[in-house]
C-alpha positions as CSV (number, residue, x, y, z in Angstrom):
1,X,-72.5,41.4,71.0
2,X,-71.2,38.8,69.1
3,X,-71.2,38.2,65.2
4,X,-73.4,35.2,66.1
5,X,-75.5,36.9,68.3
6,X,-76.1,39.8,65.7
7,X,-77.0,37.4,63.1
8,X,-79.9,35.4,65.3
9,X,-81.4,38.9,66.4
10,X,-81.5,40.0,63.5
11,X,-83.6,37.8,61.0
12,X,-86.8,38.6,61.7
13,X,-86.5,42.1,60.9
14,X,-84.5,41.2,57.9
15,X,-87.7,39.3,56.8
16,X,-89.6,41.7,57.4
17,X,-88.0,43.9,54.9
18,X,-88.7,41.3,52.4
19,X,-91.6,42.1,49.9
20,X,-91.2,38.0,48.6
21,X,-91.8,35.8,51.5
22,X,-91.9,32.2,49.6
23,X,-88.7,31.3,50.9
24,X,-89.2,32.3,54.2
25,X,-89.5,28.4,55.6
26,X,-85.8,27.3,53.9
27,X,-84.2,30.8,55.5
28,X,-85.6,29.6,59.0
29,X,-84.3,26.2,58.1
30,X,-80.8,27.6,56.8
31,X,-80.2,30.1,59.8
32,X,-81.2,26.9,62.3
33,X,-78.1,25.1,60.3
34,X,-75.9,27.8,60.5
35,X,-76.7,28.2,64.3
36,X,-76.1,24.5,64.8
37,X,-72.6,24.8,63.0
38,X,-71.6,28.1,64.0
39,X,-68.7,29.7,62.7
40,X,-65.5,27.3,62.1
41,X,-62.2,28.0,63.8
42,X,-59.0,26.4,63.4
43,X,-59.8,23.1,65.2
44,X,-62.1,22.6,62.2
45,X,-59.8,20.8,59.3
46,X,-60.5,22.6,56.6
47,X,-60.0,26.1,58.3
48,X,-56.8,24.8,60.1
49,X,-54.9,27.5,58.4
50,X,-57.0,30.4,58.3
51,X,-58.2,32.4,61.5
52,X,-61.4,34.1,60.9
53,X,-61.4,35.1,64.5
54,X,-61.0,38.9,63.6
55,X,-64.0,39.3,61.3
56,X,-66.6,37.6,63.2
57,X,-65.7,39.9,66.3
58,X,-66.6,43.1,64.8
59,X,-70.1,44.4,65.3
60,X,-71.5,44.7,61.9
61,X,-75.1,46.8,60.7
62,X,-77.1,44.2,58.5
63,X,-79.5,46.9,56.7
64,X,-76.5,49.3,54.4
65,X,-77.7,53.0,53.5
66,X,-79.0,53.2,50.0
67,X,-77.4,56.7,49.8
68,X,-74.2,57.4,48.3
69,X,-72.2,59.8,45.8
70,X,-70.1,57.5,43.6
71,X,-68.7,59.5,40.7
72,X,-68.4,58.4,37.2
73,X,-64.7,59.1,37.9
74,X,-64.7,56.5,40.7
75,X,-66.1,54.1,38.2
76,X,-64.2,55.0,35.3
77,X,-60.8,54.1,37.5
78,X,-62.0,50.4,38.0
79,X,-62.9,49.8,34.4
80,X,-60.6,47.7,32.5
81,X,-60.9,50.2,29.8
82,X,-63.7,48.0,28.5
83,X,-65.9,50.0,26.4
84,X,-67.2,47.4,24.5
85,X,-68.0,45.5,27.9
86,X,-71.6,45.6,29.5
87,X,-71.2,46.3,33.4
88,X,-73.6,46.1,35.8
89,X,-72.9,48.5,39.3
90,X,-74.2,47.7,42.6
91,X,-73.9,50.1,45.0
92,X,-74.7,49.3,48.8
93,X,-76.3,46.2,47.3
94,X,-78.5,48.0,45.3
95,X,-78.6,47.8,41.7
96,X,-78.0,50.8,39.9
97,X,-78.7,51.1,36.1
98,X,-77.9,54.8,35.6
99,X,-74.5,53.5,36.3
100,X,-74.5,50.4,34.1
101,X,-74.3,49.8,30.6
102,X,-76.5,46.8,29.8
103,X,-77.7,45.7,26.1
104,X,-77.9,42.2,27.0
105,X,-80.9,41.4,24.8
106,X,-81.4,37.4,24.1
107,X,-80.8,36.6,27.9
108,X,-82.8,37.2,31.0
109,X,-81.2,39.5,33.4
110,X,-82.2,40.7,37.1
111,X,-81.0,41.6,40.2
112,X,-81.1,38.9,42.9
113,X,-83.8,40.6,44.7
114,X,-86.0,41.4,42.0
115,X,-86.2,37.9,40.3
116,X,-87.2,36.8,44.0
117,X,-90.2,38.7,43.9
118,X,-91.0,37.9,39.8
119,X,-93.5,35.2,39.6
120,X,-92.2,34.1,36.4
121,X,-89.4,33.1,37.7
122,X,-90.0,31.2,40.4
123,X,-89.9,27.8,38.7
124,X,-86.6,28.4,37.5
125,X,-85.4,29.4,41.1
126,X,-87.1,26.1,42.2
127,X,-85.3,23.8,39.4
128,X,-81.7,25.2,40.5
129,X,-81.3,27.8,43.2
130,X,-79.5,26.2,46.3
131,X,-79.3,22.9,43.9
132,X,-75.8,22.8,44.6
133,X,-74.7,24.9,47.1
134,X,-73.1,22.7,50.3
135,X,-76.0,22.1,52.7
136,X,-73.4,21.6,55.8
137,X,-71.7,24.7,55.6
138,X,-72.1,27.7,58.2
139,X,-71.7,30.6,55.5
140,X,-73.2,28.7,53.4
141,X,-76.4,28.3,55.5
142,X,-76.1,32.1,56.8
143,X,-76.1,33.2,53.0
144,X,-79.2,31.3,52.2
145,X,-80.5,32.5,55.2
146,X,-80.0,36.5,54.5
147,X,-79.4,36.6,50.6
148,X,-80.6,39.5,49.4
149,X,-77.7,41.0,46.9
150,X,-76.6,40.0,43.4
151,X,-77.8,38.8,40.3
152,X,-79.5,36.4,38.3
153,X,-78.5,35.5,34.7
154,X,-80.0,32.8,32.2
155,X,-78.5,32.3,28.9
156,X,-81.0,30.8,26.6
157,X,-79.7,27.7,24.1
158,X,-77.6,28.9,21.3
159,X,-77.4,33.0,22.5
160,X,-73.8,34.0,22.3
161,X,-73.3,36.9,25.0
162,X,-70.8,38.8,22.8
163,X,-69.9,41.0,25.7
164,X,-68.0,40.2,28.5
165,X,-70.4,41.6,31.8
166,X,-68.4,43.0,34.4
167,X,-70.4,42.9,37.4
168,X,-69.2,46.1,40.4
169,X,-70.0,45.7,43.9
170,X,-69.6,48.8,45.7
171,X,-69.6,49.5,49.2
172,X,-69.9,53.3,50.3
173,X,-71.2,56.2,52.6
174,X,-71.4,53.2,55.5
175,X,-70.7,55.1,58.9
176,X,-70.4,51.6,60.8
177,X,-68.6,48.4,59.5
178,X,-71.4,46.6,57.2
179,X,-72.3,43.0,56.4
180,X,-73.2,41.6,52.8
181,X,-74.7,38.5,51.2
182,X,-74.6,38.5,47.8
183,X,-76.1,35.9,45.6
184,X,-75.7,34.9,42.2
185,X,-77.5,33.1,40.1
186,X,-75.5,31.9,36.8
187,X,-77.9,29.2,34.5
188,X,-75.8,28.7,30.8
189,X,-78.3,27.0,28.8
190,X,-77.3,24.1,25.6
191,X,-75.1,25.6,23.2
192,X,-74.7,29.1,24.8
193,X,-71.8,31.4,26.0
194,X,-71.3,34.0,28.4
195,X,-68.1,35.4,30.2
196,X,-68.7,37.3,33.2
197,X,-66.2,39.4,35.2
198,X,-66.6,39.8,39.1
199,X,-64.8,42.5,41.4
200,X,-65.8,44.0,45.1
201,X,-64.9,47.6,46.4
202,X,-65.1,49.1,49.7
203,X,-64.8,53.1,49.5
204,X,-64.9,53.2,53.4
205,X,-62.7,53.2,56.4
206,X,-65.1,51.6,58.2
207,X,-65.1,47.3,57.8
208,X,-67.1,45.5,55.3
209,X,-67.8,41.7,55.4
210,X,-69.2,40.2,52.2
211,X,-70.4,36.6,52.5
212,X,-71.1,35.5,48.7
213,X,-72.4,32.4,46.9
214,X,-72.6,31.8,43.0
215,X,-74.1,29.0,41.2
216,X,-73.2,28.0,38.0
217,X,-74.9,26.2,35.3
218,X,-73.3,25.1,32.3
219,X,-75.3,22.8,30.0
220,X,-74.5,20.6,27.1
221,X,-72.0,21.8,24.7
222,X,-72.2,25.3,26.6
223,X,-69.4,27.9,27.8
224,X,-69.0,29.9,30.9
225,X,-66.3,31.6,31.8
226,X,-66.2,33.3,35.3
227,X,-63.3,35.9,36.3
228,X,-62.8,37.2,40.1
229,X,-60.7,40.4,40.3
230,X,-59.9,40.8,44.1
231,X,-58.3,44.1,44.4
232,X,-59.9,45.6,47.6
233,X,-58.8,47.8,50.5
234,X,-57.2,46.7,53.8
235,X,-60.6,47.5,55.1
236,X,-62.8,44.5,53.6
237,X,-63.1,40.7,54.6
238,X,-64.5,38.2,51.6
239,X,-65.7,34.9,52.0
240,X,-66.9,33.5,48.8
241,X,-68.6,30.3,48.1
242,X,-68.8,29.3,44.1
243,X,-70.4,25.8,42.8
244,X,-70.3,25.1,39.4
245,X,-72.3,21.8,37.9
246,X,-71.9,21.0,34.7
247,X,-73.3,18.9,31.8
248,X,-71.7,16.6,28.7
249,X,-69.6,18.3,26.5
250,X,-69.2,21.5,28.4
251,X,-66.2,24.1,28.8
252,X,-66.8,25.8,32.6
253,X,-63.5,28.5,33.8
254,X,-63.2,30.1,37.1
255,X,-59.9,32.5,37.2
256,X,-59.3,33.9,40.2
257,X,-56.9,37.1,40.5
258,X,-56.6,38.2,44.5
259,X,-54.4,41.3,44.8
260,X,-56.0,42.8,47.8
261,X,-58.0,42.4,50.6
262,X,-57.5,42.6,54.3
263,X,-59.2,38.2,54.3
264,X,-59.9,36.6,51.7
265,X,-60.8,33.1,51.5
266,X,-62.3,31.4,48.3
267,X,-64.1,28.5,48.4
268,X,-64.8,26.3,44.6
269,X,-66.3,23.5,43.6
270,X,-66.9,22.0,40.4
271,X,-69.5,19.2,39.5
272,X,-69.0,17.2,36.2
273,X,-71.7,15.5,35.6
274,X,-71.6,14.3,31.8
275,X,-68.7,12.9,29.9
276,X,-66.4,15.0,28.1
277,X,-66.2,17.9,30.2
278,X,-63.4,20.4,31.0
279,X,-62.9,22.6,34.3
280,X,-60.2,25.0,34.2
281,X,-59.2,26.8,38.0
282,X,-56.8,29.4,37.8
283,X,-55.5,31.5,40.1
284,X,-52.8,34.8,40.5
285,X,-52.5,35.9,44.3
286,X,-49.9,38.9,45.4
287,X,-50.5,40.4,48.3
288,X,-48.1,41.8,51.2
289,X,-48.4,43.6,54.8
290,X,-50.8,41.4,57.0
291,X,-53.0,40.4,54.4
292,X,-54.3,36.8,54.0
293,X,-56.0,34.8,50.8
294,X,-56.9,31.0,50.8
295,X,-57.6,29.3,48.2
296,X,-60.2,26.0,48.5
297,X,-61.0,24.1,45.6
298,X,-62.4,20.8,44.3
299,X,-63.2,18.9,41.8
300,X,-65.5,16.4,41.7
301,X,-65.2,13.9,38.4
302,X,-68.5,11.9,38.5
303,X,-68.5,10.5,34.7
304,X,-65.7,9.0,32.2
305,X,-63.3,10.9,29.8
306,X,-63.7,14.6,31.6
307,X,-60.2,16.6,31.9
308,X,-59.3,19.2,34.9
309,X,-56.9,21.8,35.0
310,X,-55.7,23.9,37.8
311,X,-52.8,26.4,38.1
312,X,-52.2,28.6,41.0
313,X,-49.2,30.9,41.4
314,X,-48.6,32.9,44.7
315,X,-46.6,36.2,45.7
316,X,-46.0,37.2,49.2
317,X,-44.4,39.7,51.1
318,X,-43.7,41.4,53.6
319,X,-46.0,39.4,56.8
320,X,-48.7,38.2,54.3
321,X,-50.1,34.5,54.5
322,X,-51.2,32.5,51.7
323,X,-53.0,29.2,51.8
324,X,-53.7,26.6,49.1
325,X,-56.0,23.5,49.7
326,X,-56.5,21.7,46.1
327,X,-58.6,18.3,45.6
328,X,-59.7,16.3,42.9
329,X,-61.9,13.1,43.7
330,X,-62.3,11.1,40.8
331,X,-65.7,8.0,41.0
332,X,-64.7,4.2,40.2
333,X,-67.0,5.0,37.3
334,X,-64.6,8.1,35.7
335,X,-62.2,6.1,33.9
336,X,-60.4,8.1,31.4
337,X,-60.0,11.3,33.8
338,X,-57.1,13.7,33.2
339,X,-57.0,16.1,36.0
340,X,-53.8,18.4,36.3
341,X,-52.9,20.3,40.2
342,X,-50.4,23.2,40.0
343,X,-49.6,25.6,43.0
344,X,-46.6,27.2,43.2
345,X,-45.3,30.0,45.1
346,X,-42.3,32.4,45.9
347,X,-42.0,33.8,49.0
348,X,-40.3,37.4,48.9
349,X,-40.0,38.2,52.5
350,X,-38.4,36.5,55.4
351,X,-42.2,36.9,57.6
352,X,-44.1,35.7,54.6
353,X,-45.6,32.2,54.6
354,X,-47.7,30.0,52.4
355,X,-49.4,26.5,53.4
356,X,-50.0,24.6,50.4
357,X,-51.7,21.0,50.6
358,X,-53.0,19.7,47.4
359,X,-55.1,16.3,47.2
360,X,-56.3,13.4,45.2
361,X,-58.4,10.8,46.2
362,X,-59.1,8.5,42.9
363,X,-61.1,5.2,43.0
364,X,-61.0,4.5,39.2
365,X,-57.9,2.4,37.5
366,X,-57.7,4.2,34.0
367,X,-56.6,7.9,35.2
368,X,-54.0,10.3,34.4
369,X,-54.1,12.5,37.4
370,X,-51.2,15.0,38.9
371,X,-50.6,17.3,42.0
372,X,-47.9,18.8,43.1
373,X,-46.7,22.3,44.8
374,X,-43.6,24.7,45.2
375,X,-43.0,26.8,48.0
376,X,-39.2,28.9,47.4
377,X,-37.5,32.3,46.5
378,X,-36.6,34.1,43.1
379,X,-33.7,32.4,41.6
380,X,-30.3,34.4,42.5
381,X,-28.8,32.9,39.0
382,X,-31.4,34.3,36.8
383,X,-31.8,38.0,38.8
384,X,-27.9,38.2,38.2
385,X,-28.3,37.5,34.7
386,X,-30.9,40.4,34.3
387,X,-29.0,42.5,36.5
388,X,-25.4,42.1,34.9
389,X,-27.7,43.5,31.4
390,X,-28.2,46.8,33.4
391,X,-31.4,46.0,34.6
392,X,-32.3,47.4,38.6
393,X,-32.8,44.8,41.0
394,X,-36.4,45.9,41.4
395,X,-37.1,45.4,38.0
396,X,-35.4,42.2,37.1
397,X,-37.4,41.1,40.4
398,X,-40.3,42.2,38.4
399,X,-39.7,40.5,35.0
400,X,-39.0,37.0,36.8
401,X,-42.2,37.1,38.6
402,X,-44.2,38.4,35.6
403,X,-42.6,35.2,34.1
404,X,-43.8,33.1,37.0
405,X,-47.3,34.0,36.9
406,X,-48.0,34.3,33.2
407,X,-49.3,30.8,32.3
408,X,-51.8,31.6,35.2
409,X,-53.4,33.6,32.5
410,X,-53.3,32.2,29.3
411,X,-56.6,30.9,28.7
412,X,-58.1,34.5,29.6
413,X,-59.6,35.4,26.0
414,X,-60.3,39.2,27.5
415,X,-57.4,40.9,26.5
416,X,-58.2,44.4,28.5
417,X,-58.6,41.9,31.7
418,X,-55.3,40.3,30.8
419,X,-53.7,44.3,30.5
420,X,-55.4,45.0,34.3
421,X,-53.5,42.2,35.8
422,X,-50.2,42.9,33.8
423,X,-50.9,46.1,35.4
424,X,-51.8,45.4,38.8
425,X,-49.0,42.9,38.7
426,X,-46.6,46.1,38.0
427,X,-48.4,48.2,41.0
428,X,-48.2,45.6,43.3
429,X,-44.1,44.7,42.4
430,X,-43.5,48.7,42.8
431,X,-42.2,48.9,39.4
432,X,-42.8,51.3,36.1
433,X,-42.2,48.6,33.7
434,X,-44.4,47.8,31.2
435,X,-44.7,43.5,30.5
């Protein structure tokens, strides 16, 4: 049976297993869409380079065992050594709070599926949930038709979230290849700040999909800063959706670190919608084998005097496939728009390939705006240089590429995150070396 097929026969006994039922009517609505749509394929433009073909041929069960047996050892090995952080653990979608540390106390926190079925919060849910999420998209549409997963967080005006909150998805104890949809729920309100730290693991040898959507909030004169650590096994397919709208005089970040993965295609958007805003995208991808990771963003400057920013540097070896797709639209009405488009990558192997196309489209006269992209290998001047000092091939491989990728990271203000990439960066280069 088909992926498509699975999802159609399966939604009313998805709903079923729903104890809130008020958005019954826009899940009908949103699974019509997606069925309309259907999944894109490489005719489609904007998935010309990216061939989903292998995950939506897998059967897949919709409804994960609760069960598992994750050990605080388990845990303990994907912490960034944060013990000042909160985290929050999921575990086969379900929120766990023996496993969490959460002393959040001037914000309103709750798992996806239990703010759905709070009363309280259902005007909140009406005034922004699905606000700004793409209406035309198939996963999209299939993740407001089945969301279920993930969390909601409002930051009330003023609170200052000391802690960064690293939110663990965990997938284990799954004896056929499961499917997610995770939802999250990010509202930021005047004045606030909040950083919040993402990651998704598969303990499995069976497949898991995960089909996730964030929104993101950020009012006036507010701060959110969103990291995605994607270090996952050769097991698990991601296809993540992230929409962030923001207000005047607001700072919004969404870094995005992919080391692992067997798919991974991320999909941003950012909304200014108030002068004097800044966006900053970036983005750190190393990957080898048969792996692929796409990278979709855009940024939409709506009002005057609003600055963009993004930098994304690529690794790839050995057979693995990278793909950048980067656009900025500015309005006639945003004069005084600085937007700034970086990708650049270095291609280690002869099989490895990258296809980078990044894109303006600007309808106002007063702009500074810039794009460009780099596709070539590790300069044979430089590794001699290292190499002639006594320094191993391997290694002076490893110190150039550090190099590369390091102003990818600067405007990370968590310095253990900043020490788990320096260190996954290591890993993944097969070097000892400490940057």
């Amino acid at each position: 049976m088909s992926l498509n097929e699975q999802i159609l026969n399966n939604h009313s006994e998805f709903l079923s297993t729903l104890r809130h039922r008020f958005l019954d009517e826009t899940r009908v609505e949103a699974l019509g869409k997606f069925a309309q749509i259907g999944f894109p394929t490489k005719k489609d433009e904007e998935y010309k380079y990216t061939n989903i073909k292998e995950i939506i041929e897998k059967d897949y069960n919709f409804f994960p065992k609760e069960s598992h047996n994750i050990t605080k050892e388990q845990l303990d090995e994907l912490h960034l050594g944060e013990e000042y952080f909160d985290w929050i653990v999921f575990v086969n979608g379900q929120l766990h709070k023996e496993l969490s540390k959460i002393s959040i106390e001037n914000a309103e926190f709750l798992s996806f599926n239990y703010a759905l079925n709070d009363e309280n919060h259902k005007d909140v849910f009406d005034q922004y949930f699905n606000t700004i999420a793409a209406k035309d998209l198939a996963f999209t549409n299939l993740n407001q038709a089945y969301c279920k997963y993930g969390f909601f967080l409002k930051v009330p005006k003023n609170v200052v979230i000391e802690k960064p909150i690293h939110v663990f998805y965990l997938s284990q104890n799954q004896e056929e290849n499961t499917f997610y949809n995770t939802r999250n729920l990010l509202i930021v309100e005047d004045g606030a700040k909040v950083e919040v730290i993402e990651s998704h693991h598969n303990f499995d040898e069976t497949y898991v999909f995960t089909n996730s959507v964030t929104e993101i909030f950020t009012s006036p004169n507010a701060k959110a800063d969103w990291h995605k650590l994607q270090n996952d096994s050769d097991t698990s397919y991601l296809v993540d959706h992230t929409f962030a709208k923001q207000e005047r005089d607001s700072l919004t970040t969404v870094n995005t670190f992919s080391f692992g993965g067997k798919i991974v295609r991320n999909n941003l958007d950012f909304i200014q919608n108030g002068p004097n805003i800044n966006s900053f995208m970036n983005g750190i991808t190393i990957i080898g084998k048969d792996q692929l990771v796409d990278h979709h963003t855009a940024v939409h400057h709506n009002q005057p005097n609003c600055e963009s920013y993004q930098n994304y540097k690529g690794i790839f070896k050995d057979k693995s496939h990278g793909v950048f797709n980067g656009k900025v639209f500015v309005d006639k009405i945003a004069q005084k728009t600085n937007a700034y488009q970086q990708n650049n990558n270095v291609l280690l192997s002869e099989g490895a390939t990258i296809d980078t196309k990044p894109q303006l489209e600007i309808f106002a006269d007063d702009v500074k705006c810039s794009h460009g992209c780099t596709v070539g290998q590790l300069n044979e001047d430089a590794l001699f240089y290292l190499r002639a000092r006594g320094i191993s091939k391997k290694e002076a491989q490893a110190l150039l590429l550090f190099a590369f990728a390091n102003d990818a990271m600067q405007n990370i203000d968590i310095e253990p995150l900043k020490e788990k990439i320096s260190k996954l960066l290591t890993e993944k280069l097969e070097v000892s070396i400490e940057f």
